[in-house]
C-alpha positions as CSV (number, residue, x, y, z in Angstrom):
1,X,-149.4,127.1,-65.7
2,X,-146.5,128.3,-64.5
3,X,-145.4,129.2,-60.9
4,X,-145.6,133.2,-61.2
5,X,-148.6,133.0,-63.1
6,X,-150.2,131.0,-60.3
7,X,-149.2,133.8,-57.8
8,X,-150.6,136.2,-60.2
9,X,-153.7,134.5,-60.1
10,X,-154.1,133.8,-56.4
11,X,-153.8,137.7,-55.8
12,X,-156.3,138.2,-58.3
13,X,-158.6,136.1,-56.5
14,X,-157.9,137.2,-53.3
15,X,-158.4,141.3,-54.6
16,X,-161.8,140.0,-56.5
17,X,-163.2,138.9,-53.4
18,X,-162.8,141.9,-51.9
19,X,-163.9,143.7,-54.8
20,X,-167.1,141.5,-54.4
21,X,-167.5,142.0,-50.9
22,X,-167.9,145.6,-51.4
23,X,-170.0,146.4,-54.6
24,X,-172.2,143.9,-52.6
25,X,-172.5,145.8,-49.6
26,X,-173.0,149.1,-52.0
27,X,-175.7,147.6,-53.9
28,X,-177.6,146.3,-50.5
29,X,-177.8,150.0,-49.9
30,X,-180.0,150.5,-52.6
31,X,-183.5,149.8,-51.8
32,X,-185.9,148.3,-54.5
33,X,-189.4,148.1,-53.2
34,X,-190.8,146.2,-56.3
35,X,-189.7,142.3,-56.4
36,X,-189.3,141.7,-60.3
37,X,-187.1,144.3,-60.4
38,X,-184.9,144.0,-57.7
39,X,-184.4,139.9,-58.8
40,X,-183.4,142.0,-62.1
41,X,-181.5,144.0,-60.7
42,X,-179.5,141.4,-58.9
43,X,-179.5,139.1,-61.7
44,X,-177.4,142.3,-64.1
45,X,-175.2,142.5,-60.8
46,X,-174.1,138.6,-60.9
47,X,-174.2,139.0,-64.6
48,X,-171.8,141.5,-65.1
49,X,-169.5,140.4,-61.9
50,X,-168.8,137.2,-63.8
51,X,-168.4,138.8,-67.0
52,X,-165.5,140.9,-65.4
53,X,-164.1,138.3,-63.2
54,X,-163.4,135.8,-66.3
55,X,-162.3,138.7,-68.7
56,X,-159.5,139.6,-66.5
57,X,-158.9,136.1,-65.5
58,X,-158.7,135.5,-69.3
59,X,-156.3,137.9,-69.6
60,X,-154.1,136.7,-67.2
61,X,-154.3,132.9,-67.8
62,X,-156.3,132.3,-70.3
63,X,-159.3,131.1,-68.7
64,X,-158.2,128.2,-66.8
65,X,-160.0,127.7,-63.5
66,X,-158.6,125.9,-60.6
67,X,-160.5,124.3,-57.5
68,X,-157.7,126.1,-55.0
69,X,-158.3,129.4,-56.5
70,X,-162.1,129.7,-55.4
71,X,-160.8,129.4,-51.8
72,X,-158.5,132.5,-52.3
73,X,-161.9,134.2,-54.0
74,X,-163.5,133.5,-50.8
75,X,-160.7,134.4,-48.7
76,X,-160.5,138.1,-50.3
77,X,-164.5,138.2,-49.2
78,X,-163.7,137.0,-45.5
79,X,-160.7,139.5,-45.3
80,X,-162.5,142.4,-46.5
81,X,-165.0,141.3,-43.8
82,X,-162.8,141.0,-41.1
83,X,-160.7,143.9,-42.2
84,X,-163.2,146.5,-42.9
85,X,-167.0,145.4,-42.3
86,X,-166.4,144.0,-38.4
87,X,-167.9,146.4,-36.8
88,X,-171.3,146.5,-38.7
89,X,-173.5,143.9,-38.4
90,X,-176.4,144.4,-41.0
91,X,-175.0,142.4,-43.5
């Protein structure tokens, strides 16, 4: 892989993490009081999160996972955090 396409994927990391960060926060809003279908619920949400995440990282690099680009993924999260969520403390 080359150089710019390792920069393209770092940022693509880094931007799903926030993405992540913030559908999860939306979907804790929504309150499921049965159990089975909130596991369900959560389950689809997972589900489809990593059926997006390795589409688009298909189409950028065909796929190819590296160890150093989870820590950008987990970077975006903390940044959006730290960025935007600080001040709220129910998560």
């Amino acid at each position: 892989m080359g150089l710019e396409n390792q920069f393209k994927v770092i940022f693509y990391y880094f931007i799903y993490g926030m993405f992540f960060l913030v559908t999860l926060r939306l979907m804790k809003l929504i309150k499921i009081r049965k159990k089975i279908l909130k596991i369900i619920v959560e389950f689809f949400f997972c589900f489809i999160h990593v059926i997006i995440f390795y589409f688009l990282l298909y189409r950028i690099n065909y796929g190819s996972l590296n160890y150093y680009m989870i820590i950008f993924l987990i970077f975006g999260g903390l940044f959006c955090q730290l960025l935007y969520f600080k001040d709220n403390n129910r998560f």
